[in-house]
MOPAC internal coordinates of N, CA, C and O (Angstrom, degrees):
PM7 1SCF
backbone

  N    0.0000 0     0.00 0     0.00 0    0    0    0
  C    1.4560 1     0.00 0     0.00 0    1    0    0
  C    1.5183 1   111.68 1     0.00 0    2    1    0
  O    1.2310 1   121.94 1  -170.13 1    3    2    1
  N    1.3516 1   113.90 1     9.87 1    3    2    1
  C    1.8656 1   116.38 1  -175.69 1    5    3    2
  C    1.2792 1    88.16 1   -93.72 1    6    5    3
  O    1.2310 1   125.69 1   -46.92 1    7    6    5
  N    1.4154 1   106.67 1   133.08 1    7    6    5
  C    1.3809 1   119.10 1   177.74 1    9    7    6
  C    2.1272 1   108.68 1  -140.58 1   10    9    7
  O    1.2310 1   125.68 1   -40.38 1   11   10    9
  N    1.2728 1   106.68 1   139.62 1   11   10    9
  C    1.5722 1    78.93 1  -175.45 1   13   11   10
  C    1.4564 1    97.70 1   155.08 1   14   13   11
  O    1.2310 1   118.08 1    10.12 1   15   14   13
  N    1.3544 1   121.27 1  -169.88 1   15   14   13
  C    1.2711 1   133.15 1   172.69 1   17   15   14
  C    1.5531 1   113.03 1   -74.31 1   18   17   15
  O    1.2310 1   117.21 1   164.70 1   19   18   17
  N    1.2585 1   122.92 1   -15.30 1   19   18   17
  C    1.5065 1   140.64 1   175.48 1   21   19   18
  C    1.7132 1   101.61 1   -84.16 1   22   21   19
  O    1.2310 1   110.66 1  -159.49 1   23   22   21
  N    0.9411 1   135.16 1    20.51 1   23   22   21
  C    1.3026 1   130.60 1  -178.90 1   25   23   22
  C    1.7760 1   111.67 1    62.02 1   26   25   23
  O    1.2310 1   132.25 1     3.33 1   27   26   25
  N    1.3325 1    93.95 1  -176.67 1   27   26   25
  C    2.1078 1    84.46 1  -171.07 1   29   27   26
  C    2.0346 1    91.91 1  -100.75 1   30   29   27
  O    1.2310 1   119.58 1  -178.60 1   31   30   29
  N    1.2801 1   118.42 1     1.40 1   31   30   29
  C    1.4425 1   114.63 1   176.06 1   33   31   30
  C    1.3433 1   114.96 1    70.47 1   34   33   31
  O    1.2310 1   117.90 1  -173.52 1   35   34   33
  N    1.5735 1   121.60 1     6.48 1   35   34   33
  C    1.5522 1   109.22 1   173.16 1   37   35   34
  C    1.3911 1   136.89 1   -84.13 1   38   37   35
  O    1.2310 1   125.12 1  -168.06 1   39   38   37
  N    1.2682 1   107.78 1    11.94 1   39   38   37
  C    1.5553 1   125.87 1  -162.87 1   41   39   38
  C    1.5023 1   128.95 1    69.47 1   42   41   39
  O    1.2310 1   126.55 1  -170.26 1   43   42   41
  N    1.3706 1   105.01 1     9.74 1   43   42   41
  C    1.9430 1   118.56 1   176.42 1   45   43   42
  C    1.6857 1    97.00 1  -106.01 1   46   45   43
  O    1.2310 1   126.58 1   -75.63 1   47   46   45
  N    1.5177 1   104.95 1   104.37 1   47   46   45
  C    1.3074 1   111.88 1   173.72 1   49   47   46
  C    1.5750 1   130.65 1   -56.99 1   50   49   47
  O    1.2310 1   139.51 1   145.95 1   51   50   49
  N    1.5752 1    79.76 1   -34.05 1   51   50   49
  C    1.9172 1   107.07 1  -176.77 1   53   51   50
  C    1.9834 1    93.09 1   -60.47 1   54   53   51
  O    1.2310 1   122.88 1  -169.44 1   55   54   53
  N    0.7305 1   112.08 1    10.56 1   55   54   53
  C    1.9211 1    97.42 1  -172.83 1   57   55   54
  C    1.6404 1   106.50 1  -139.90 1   58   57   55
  O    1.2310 1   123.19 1  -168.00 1   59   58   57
  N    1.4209 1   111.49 1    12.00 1   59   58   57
  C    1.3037 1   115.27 1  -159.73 1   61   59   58
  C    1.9130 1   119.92 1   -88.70 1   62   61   59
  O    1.2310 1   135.77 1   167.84 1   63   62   61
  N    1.5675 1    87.08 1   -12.16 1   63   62   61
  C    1.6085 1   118.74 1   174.99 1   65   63   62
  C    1.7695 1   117.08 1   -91.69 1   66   65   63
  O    1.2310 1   132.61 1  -151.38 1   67   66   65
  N    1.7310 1    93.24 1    28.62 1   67   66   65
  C    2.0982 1    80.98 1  -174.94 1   69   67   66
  C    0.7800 1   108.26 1  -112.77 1   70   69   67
  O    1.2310 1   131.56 1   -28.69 1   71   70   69
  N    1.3162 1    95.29 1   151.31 1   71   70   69
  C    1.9113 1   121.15 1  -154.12 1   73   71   70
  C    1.6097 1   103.38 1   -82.99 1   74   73   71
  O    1.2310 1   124.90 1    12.18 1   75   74   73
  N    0.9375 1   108.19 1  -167.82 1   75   74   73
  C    1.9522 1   111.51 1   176.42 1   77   75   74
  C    1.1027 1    87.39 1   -80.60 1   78   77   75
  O    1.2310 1   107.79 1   113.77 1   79   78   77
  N    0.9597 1   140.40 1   -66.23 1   79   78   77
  C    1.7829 1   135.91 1  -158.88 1   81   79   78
  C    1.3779 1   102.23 1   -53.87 1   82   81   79
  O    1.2310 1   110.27 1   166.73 1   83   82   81
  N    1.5257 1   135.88 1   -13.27 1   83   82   81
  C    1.0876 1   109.81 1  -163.74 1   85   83   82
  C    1.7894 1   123.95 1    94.49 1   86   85   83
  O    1.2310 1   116.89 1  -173.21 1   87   86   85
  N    1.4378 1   123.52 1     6.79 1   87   86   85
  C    1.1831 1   110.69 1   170.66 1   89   87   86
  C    1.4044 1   111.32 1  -125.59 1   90   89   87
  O    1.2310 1   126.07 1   -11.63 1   91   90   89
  N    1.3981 1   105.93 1   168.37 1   91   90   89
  C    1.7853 1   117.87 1  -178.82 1   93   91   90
  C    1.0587 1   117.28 1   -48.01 1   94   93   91
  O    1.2310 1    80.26 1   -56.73 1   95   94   93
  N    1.4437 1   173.67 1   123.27 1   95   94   93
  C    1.0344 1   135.60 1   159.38 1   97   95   94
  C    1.6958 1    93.49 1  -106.08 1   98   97   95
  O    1.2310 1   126.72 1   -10.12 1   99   98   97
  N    1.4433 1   104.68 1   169.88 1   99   98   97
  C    1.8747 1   109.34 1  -162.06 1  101   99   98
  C    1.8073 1   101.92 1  -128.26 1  102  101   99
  O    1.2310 1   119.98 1  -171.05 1  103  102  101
  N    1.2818 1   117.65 1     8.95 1  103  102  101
  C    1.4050 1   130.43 1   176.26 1  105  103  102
  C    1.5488 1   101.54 1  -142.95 1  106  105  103
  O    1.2310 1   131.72 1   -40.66 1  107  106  105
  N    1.4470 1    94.98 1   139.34 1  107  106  105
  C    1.4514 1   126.88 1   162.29 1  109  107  106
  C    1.7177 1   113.16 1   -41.45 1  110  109  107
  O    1.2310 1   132.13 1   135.05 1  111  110  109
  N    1.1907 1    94.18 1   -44.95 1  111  110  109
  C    1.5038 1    81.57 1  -173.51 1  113  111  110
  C    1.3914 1   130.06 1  -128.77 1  114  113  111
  O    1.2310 1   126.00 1  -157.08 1  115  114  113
  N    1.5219 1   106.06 1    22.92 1  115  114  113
  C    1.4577 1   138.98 1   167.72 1  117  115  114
  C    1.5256 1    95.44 1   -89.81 1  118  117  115
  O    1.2310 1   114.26 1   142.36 1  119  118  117
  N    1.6841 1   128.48 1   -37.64 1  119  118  117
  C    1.0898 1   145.20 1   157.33 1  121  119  118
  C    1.8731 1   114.97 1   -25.37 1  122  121  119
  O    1.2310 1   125.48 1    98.36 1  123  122  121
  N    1.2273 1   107.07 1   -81.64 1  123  122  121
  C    1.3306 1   145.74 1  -167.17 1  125  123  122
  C    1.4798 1   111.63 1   -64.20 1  126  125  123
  O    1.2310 1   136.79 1   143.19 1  127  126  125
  N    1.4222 1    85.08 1   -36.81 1  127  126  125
  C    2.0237 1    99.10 1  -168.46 1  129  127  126
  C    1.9790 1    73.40 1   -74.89 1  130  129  127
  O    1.2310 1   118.53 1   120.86 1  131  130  129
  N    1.1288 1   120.40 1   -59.14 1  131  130  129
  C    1.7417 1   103.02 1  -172.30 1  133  131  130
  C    1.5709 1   125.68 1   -27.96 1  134  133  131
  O    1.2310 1   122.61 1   130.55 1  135  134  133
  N    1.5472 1   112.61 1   -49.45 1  135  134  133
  C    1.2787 1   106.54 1  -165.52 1  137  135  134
  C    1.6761 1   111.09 1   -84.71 1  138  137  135
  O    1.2310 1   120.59 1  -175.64 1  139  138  137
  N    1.0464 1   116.47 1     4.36 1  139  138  137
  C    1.6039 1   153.10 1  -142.60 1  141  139  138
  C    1.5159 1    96.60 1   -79.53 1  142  141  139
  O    1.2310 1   122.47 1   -78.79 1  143  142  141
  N    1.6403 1   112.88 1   101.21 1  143  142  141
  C    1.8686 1   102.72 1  -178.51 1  145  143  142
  C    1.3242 1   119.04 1   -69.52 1  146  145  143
  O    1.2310 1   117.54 1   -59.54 1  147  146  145
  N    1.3060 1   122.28 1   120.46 1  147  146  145
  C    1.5007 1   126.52 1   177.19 1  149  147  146
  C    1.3348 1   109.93 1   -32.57 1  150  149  147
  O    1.2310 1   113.18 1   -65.80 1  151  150  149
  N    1.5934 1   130.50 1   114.20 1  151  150  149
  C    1.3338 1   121.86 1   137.46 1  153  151  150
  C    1.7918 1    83.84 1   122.03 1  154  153  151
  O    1.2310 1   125.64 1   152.11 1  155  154  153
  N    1.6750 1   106.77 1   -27.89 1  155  154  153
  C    1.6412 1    90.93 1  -170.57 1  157  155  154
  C    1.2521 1   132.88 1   -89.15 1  158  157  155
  O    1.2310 1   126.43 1   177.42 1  159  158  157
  N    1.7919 1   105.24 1    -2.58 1  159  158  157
  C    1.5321 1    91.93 1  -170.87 1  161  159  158
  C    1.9641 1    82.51 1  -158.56 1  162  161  159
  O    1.2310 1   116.69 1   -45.57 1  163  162  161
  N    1.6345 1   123.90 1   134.43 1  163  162  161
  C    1.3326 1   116.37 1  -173.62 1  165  163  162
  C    1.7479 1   112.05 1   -66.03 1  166  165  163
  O    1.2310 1   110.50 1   -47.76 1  167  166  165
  N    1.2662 1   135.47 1   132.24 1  167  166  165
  C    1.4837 1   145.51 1   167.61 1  169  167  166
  C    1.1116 1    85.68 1   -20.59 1  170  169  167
  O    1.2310 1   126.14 1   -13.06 1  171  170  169
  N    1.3121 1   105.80 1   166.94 1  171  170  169
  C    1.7773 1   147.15 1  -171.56 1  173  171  170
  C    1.7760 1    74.07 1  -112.14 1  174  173  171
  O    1.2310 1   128.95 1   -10.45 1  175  174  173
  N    1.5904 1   100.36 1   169.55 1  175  174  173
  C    1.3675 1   127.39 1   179.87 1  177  175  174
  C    0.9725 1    88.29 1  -122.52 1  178  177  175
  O    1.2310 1   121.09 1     0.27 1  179  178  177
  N    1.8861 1   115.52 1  -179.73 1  179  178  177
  C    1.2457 1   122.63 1   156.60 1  181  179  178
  C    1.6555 1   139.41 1   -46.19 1  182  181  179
  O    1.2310 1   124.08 1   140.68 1  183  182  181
  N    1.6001 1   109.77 1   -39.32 1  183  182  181
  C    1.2415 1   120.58 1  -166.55 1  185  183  182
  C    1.8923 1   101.69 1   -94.49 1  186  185  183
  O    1.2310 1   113.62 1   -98.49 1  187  186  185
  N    1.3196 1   129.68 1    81.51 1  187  186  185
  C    1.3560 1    96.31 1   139.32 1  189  187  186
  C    1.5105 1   163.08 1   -21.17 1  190  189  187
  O    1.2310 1   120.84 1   -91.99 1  191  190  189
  N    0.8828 1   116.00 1    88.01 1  191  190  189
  C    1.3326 1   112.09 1  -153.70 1  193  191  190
  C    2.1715 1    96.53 1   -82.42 1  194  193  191
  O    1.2310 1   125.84 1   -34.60 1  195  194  193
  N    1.4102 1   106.39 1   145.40 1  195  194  193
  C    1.4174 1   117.37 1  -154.28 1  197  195  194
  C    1.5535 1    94.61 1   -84.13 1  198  197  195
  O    1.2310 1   106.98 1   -70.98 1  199  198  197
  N    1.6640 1   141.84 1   109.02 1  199  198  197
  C    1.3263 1   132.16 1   177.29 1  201  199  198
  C    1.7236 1   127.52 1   -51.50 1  202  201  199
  O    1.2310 1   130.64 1   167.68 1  203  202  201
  N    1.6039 1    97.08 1   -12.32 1  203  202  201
  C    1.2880 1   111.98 1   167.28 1  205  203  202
  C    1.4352 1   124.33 1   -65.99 1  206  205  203
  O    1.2310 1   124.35 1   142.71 1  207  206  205
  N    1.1660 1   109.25 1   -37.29 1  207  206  205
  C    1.8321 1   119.72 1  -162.82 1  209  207  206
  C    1.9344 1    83.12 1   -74.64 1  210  209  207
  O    1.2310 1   110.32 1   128.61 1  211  210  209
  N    1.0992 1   135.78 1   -51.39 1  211  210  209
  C    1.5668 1   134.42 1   172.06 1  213  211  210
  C    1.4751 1   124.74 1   -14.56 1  214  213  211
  O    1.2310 1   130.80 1   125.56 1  215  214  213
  N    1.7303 1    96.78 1   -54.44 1  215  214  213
  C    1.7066 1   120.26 1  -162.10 1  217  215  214
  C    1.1018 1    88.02 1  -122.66 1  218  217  215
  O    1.2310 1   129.54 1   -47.23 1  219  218  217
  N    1.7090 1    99.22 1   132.77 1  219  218  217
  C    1.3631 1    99.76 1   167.26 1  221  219  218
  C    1.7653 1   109.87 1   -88.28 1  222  221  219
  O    1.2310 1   116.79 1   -20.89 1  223  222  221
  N    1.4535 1   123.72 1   159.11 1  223  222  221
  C    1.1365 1    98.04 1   179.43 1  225  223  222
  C    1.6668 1   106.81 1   103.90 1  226  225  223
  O    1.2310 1   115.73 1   116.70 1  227  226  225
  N    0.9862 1   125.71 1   -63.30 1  227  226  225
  C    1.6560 1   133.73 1  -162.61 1  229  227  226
  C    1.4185 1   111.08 1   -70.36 1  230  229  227
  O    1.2310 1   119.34 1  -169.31 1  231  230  229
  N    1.1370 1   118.86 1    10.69 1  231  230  229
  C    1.5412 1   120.45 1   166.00 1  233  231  230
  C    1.0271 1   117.22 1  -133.67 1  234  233  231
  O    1.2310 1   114.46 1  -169.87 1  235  234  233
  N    1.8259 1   128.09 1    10.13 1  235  234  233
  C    1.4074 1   109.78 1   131.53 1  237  235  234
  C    1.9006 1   124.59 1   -86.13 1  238  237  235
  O    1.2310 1   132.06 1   157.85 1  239  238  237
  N    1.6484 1    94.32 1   -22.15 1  239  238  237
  C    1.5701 1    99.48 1   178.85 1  241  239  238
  C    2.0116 1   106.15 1   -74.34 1  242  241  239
  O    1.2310 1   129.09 1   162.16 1  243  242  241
  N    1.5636 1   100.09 1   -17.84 1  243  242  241
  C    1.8691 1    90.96 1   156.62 1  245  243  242
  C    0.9382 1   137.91 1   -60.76 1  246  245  243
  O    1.2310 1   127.99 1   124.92 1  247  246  245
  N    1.2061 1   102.23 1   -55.08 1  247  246  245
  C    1.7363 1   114.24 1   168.26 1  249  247  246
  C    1.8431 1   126.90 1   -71.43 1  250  249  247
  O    1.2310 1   128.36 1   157.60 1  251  250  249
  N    1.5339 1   101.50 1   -22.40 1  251  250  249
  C    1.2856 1    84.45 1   157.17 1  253  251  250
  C    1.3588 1   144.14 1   -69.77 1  254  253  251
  O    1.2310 1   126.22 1   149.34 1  255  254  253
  N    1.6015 1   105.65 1   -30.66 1  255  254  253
  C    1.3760 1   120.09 1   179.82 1  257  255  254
  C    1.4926 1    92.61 1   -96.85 1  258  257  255
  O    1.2310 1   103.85 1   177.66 1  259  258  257
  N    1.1413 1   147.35 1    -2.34 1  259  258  257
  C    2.0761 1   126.84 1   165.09 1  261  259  258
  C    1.7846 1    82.69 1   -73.39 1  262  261  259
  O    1.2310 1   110.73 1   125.07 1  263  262  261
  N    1.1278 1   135.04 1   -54.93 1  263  262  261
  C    1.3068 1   132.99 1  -170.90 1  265  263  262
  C    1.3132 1   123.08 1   -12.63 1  266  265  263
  O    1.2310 1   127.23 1   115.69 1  267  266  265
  N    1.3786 1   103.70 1   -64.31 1  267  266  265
  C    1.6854 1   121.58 1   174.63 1  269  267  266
  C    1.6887 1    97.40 1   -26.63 1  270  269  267
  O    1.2310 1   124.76 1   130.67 1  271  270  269
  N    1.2406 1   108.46 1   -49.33 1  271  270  269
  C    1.6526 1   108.95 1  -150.90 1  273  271  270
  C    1.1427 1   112.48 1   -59.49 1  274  273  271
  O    1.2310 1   121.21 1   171.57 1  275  274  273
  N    1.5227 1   115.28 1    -8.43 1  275  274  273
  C    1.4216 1   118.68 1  -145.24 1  277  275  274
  C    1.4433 1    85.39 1  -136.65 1  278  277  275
  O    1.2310 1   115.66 1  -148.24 1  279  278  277
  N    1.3089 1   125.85 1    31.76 1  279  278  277
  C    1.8955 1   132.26 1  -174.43 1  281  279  278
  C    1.4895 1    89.74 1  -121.69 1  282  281  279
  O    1.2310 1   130.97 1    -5.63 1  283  282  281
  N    1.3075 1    96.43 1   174.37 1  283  282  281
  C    1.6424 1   115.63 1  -172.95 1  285  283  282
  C    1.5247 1   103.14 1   -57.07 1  286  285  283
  O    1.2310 1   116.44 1   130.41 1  287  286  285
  N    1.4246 1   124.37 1   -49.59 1  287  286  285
  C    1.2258 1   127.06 1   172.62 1  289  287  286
  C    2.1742 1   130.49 1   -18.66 1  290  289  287
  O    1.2310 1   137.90 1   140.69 1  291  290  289
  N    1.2067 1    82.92 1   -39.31 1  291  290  289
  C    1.2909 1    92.11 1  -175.81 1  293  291  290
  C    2.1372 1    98.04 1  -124.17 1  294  293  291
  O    1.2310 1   120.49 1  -165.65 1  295  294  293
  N    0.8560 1   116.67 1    14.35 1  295  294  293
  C    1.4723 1   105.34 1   169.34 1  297  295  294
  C    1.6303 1   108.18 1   -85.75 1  298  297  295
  O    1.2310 1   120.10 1   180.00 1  299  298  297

């Protein structure tokens, strides 16, 4: 019953992009532009741009702290 920008949580990846309406979407940000409040914030384009390439640095301090997730803590 999870439905949302969090995926629907059933373990079928192929379905993990649906919009409120109910359809597939097959891009990130054809995705996103869905849940997207009219008027409040400008569409995404095609290209995501990666917040890493910005900071230098922020994609080893990403992966250190996603790490945890994958420590005894959460097994």
């Amino acid at each position: 019953q999870v439905r949302g920008l969090c995926g629907t949580f059933n373990g079928d990846q192929r379905d993990e992009f649906l919009t409120p309406e109910g359809d597939v979407e097959l891009g990130v940000a054809a995705f996103a532009n869905a849940f997207r409040a009219a008027g409040a914030c400008p569409a995404l384009g095609p290209g995501i741009a990666n917040p890493c390439d910005s900071s230098p640095g922020s994609w080893e301090r990403a992966e250190a702290t996603c790490a945890v997730l994958l420590g005894p803590a959460f097994q």
